[in-house]
C-alpha positions in Angstrom: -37.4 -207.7 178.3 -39.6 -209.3 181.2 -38.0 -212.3 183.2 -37.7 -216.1 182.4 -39.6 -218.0 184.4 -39.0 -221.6 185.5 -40.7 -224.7 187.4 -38.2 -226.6 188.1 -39.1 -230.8 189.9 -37.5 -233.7 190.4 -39.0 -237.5 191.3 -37.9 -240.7 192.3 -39.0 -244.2 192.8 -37.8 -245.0 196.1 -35.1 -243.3 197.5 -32.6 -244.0 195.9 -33.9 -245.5 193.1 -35.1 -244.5 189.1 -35.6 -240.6 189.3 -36.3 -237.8 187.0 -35.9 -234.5 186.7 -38.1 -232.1 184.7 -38.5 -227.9 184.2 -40.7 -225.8 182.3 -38.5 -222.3 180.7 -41.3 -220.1 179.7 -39.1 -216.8 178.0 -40.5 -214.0 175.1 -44.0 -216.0 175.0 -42.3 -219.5 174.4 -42.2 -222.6 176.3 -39.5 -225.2 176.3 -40.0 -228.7 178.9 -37.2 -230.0 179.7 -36.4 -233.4 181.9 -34.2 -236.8 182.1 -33.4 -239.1 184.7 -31.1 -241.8 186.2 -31.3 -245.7 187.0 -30.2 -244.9 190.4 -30.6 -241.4 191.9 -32.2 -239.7 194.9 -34.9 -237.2 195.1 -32.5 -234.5 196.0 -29.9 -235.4 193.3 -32.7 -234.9 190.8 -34.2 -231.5 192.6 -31.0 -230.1 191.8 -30.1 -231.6 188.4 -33.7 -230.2 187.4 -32.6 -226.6 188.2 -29.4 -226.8 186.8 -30.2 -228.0 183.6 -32.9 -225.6 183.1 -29.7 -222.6 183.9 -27.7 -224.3 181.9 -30.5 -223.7 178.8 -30.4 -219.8 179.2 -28.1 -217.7 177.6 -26.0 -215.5 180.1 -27.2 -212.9 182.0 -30.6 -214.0 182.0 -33.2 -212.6 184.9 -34.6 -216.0 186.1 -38.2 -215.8 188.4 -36.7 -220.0 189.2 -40.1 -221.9 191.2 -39.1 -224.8 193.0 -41.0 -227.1 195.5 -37.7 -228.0 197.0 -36.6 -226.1 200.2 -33.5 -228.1 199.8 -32.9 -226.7 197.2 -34.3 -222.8 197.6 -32.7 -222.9 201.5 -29.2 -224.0 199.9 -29.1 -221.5 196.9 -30.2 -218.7 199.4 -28.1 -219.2 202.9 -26.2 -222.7 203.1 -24.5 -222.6 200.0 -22.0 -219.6 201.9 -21.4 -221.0 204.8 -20.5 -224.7 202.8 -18.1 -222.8 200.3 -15.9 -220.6 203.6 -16.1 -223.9 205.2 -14.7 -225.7 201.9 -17.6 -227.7 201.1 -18.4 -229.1 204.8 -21.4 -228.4 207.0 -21.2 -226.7 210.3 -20.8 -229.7 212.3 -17.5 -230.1 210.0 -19.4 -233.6 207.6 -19.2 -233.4 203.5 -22.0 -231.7 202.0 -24.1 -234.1 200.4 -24.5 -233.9 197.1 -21.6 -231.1 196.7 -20.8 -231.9 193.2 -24.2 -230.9 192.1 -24.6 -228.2 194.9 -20.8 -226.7 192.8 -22.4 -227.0 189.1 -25.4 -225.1 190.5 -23.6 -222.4 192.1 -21.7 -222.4 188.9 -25.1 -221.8 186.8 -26.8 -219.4 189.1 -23.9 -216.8 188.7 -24.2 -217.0 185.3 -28.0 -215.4 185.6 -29.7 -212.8 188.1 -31.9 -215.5 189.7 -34.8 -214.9 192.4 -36.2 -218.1 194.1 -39.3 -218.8 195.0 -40.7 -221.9 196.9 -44.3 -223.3 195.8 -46.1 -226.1 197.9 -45.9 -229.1 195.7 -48.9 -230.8 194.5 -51.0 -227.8 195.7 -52.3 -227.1 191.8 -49.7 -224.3 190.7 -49.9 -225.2 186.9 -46.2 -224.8 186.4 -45.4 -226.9 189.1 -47.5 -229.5 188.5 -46.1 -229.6 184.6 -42.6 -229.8 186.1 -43.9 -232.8 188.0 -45.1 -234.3 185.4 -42.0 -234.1 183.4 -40.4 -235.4 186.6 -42.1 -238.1 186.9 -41.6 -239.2 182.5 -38.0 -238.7 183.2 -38.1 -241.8 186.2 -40.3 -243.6 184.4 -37.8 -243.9 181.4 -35.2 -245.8 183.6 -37.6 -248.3 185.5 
């Protein structure tokens, strides 16, 4: 069985203000968008709630090729997240991580699967990306 990939985006209007959230699973040949949003969010609230939603979708155990445009997110999942978790959920300079309940959820989802990250340059043309966008962007419009 070949991997699951995923686009993965989130969007807000103003910042903080009405965001979305929206990902594209493509598994076995199918296709499944998914997205939402919030009345009062930020971009990074939504980066992650795109990603873990889409997790939370697969069934365990999954192989996940995960795109994001977010090197919040990508640079979290792959080298801060550690460091935050020994330091119980505080940066270096000893501050809250912001964001830490969705930063827990999505370390809780990514064990759950065998997930590689990759980063793609937003609005660059990357269909999947761009789909994810979209999605995104329906999510925020919904709660203007």
């Amino acid at each position: 069985m070949s991997a699951t990939i995923v686009y993965t985006d989130g969007a807000c209007k103003g910042n903080p203000g009405p965001g979305g959230w929206g990902a594209i699973v493509i598994r076995d040949g199918d296709e499944e968008e998914l997205f939402g949003g919030e009345r009062a969010t930020t971009n990074n609230r939504m980066e992650l709630t795109a990603v873990i939603r889409a997790l939370e979708a697969l069934p365990p155990a999954t192989e996940v090729e995960l795109h994001t445009d977010s090197q919040y997110v990508k640079n979290g999942m792959e080298s801060w997240i550690r460091t935050w978790k020994k330091n119980g959920w505080r940066t270096s300079d000893r501050k809250p991580v912001k964001n830490a309940d969705l930063w827990r959820e999505l370390d809780v989802q990514a064990a759950r699967h065998r997930v590689r990250w990759h980063w793609v340059k937003g609005h660059a043309g990357t269909p999947g990306n761009d789909r994810a966008d979209a999605l995104a962007n329906r999510g925020a419009d919904i709660h203007r």
